[in-house]
Structures are given as structure tokens and as C-alpha cells.
N, C-alpha and C positions, 0 to 999 in steps of 0.2 A: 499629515495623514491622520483620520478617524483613531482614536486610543479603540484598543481591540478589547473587547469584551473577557472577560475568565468566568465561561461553564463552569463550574466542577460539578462531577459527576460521580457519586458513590457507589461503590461494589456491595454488596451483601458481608462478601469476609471482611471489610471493615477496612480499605483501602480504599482510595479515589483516582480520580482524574480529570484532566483540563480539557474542554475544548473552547480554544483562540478562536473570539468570531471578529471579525472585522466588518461592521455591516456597510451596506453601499441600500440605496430604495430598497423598500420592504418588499418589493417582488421583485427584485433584482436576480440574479442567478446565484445559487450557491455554490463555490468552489470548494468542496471539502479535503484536504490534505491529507493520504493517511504513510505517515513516513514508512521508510526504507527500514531494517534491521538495525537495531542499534542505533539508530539516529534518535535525535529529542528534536520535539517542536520548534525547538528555535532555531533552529537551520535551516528551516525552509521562512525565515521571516521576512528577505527579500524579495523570496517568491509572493507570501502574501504581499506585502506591497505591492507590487506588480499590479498583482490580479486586481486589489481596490480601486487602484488607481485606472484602471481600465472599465472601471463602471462594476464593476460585479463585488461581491459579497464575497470574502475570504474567510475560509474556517481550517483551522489545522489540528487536529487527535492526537492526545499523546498516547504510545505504545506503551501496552502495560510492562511493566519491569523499567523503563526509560521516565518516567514522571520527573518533574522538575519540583514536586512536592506532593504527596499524597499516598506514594505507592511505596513497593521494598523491592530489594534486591533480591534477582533469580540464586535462588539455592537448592538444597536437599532438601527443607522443609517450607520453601515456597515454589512452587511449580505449578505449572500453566501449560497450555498446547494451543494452538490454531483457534479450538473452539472455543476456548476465555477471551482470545485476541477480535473473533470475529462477535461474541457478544459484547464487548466495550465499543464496536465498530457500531452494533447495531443502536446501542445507548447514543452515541455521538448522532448519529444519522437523528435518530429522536428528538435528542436535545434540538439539532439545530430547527427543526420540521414545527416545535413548541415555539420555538423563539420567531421565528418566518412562516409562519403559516400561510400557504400556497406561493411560495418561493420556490422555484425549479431547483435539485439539487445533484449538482454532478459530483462523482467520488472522484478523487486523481490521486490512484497510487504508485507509489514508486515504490519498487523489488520488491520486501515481501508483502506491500500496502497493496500491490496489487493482483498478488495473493487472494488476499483477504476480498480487492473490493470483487475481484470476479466472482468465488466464492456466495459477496452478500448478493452480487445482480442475481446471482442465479434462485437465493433465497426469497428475495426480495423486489425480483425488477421491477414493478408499479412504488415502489418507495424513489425511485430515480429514473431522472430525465434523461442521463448518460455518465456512461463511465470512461474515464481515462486511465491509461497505462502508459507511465512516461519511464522509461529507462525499468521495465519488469519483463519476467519470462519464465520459462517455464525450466525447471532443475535438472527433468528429465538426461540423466546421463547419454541417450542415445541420440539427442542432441547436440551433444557435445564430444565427449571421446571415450574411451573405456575408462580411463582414469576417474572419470567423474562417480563413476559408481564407487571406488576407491575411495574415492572423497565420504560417499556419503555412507559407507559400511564406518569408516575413520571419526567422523562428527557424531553416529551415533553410538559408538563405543566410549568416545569419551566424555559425553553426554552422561551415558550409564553408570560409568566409574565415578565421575565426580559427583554426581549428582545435579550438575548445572554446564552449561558451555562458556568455556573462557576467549569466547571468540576477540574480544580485546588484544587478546594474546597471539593471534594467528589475520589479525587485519581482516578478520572476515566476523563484522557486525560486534556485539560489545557483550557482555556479559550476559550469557541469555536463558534461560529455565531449557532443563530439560525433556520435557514435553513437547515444548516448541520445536526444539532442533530433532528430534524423533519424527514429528511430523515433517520438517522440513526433507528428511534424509529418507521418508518414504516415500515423499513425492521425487524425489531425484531415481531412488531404486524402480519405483513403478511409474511415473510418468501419469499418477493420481493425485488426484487430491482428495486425499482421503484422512479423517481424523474424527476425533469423539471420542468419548464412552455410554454407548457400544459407537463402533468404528460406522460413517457412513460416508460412504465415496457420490462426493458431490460434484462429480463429472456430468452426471446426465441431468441436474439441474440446471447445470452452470451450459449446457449446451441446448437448451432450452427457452434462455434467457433471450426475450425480445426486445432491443433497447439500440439506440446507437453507440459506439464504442469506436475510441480514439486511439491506436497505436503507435508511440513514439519511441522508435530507436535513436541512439545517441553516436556519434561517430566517438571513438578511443572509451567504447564503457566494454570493459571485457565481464561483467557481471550481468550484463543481457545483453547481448549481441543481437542481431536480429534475426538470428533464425532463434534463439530463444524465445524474442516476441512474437513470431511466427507460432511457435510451441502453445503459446499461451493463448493467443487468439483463435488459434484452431480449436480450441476447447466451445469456443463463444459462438457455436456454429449457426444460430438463429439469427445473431446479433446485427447491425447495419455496421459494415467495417470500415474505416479508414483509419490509413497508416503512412505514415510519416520517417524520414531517416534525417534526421536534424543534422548540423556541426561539419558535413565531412572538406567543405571548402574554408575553415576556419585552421589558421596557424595554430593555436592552442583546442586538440579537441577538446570537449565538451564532458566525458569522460561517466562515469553513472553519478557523480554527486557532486561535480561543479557547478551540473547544468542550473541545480537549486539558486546558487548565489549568484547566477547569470541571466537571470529572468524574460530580458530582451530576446532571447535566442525561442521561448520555450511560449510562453504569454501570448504574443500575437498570432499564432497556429491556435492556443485554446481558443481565444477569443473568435478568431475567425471562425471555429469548428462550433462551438457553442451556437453564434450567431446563424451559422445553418439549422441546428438544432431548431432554435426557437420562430 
């Protein structure tokens, strides 16, 4: 396999980060990775594989607070939300666009990556060919059960108190600023996507966005089920939709974060969905 490239990409507060290119022909398609909550770049490293190996251009973003060098840990006096996440999104989308110039470039995010990439289509959609959502959805408590609104009153109290979320501690995503999870737990209460300073609800951008868009549910992922991805793609109401339920004839499902180190299962649906694309 091609040795992968290392972006780094500097913040203004004096922190950085990576973005992994893997290149395939200079107008190859770019797969750009933006991980799940907690996760670091290198776990989706057999996914880029994959995708190189199939002919295309593989890129993966590191999550600010998740850096594998460059960055610091979420605390009471480093804090972040949605809207620092989605402007290191929009750096990475840059970076690769300087390095490939007229390279087609699709985002493929997973949980809260794809968050985020919905979020930038809606900002951004002439910067991209198409977006994917692989094992994402939407928090929305009414979605899911009463409880979930419990969840998300619970995440953001203890967000408030500590000053950071110890999600490490609770299997739900790794140590993570408290801004982010604020934001996270309004979108669970209101079923918005809404953050900043001052607050702007990027629902009717993000429903605006004219672009094709790929949704894959996972058979045994209880962190987006598919009426979650349902949730989420309803937001993408301009958007060209296809969707997908991967895994459910598979002895071991597929689960929200296996899918990554199982590549076979996930790669040949992009590939095929890209190839309509283009």
C-alpha cells in the first residue's frame, strides 16, 4: 500500500492536527473519514486501506481533543463545541482540495462525523461531490424513547459540573470538552442542530443542501439504528437519497464500530455509490 501522507494542520490557539491522505491518481475521488466520538484516526486505518485499494484517494481527520500529537485534552480550561469541530472539518476539506486540485471529494462520516459532515454539506455543498453517513443519526430523543431525553438532561449536567465529559467512563465516546456534549444534548432535547456563539440552528441550511447522499445503517449498531439514519436524512431534504441496511444476514453483526475494521462489508456499496456519482 502507498505510505499515507501527514497534513498537519494548525489552529490559531496554538494546537494542530493531522490529516492521513493516502493518494490513488490525482483526480481520483477523495474519500475523506471524519470519525465517530472518541475514536482517533487510526481505527479506521483498514478502512482506508480498503478504499486505496479500490482505486480512490483515502483521507482520514483527526477529532480535535482525539490527536495522536498536536492537540490537548478536553478540560475546564480547554473547551470546544460543534462549531471548533466543524471548523477543523472545514481546514481538512482545504487542506485535501490544495493537495488535489479538482479531485471530487466525498466526506464519509460516522456518528458524530456525521454530524458534522451534514452540518458542512449544508454550509458548504459546492465544496463536495457527496456525502456519506455510515452508522450516524440523528439524537433526537423522540426517536428513540422518553429516556433518551434523560440521557441527554444527565450528559449535560455532568458536562457542567466537571467541566468536561468523562465519557471513557460510561462507553459512550472518550473524554470529551464540554461544549461539545452541550451541543450534543441539545440536539438530543430539540432534535436541532443547533450551536455557536451566538447560537445558529443549521437545520434549514442543511435542508437546503443539493448534493447526493449515501445512508448506511448497520445491522446490531444500537448507537444509530435506522430510524436514527432516517432522523438524520430527513434533515437533507434537497439532497439525492440512498440508503442502505448492511450486516443483517451476517452471524457476527457488524455493530456501529466493527464495521471500520471490516472494510469488505462497507467499501464495495461506496465504491459502487461513488461510481454512479461520477
Amino acid at each position: 500500500m502507498t505510505s499515507a501522507e501527514q497534513i498537519t494542520i494548525p489552529r490559531t490557539e496554538g494546537t494542530s492536527f493531522t490529516v492521513r491522505l493516502t493518494p490513488s491518481e490525482s483526480t481520483a475521488p477523495v474519500v475523506l473519514i471524519v470519525p465517530a466520538m472518541g475514536v482517533r484516526a487510526g481505527y479506521y486505518g483498514k478502512l482506508a486501506e480498503a478504499i486505496h485499494e479500490a482505486g480512490l484517494t483515502a483521507a482520514i481527520t483527526e477529532l480535535r481533543g482525539h490527536e495522536e500529537s498536536g492537540g490537548r485534552t478536553p478540560s475546564r480550561r480547554y473547551d470546544y463545541g460543534y462549531a471548533e469541530l466543524l471548523d477543523d472539518l472545514h481546514a481538512a476539506v482545504d487542506a485535501v482540495g490544495h493537495r488535489l486540485p479538482g479531485a471530487p471529494v466525498y466526506l464519509l462520516g460516522h456518528s458524530l462525523g456525521g454530524h458534522l459532515g451534514a452540518v458542512y454539506a449544508g454550509l458548504h455543498p459546492q465544496a463536495l461531490a457527496g456525502l456519506m453517513l455510515v452508522a450516524s443519526g440523528s439524537v433526537w430523543w423522540r426517536l428513540w424513547h422518553p429516556g433518551m431525553y434523560l440521557v441527554g438532561v444527565v450528559v449535560s449536567a455532568i458536562s457542567r459540573v466537571l467541566g468536561y465529559f468523562p465519557g471513557h467512563r460510561f462507553r459512550f465516546g472518550g473524554r470529551e470538552s464540554r461544549r461539545q456534549m452541550l451541543d450534543w444534548s441539545r440536539f438530543c432535547r430539540t432534535g436541532r442542530l443547533e450551536f455557536g456563539n451566538p447560537r445558529v440552528n443549521h437545520d434549514p441550511a442543511i435542508a437546503a443542501a443539493e448534493l447526493p447522499v449515501l445512508g448506511i445503517s448497520l445491522a446490531g449498531d444500537g448507537f444509530a439504528p435506522p430510524r436514527a439514519l432516517t432522523g438524520l436524512l430527513d434533515k437533507l431534504r434537497s439532497a439525492r437519497i440512498t440508503r442502505l441496511h448492511l450486516g443483517a444476514d451476517l452471524p457476527e453483526p457488524p455493530g456501529h464500530l466493527r464495521w471500520a475494521r471490516r472494510p469488505e462489508l462497507v467499501v464495495p456499496e461506496l465504491l459502487a455509490w461513488i461510481k454512479e456519482q461520477d
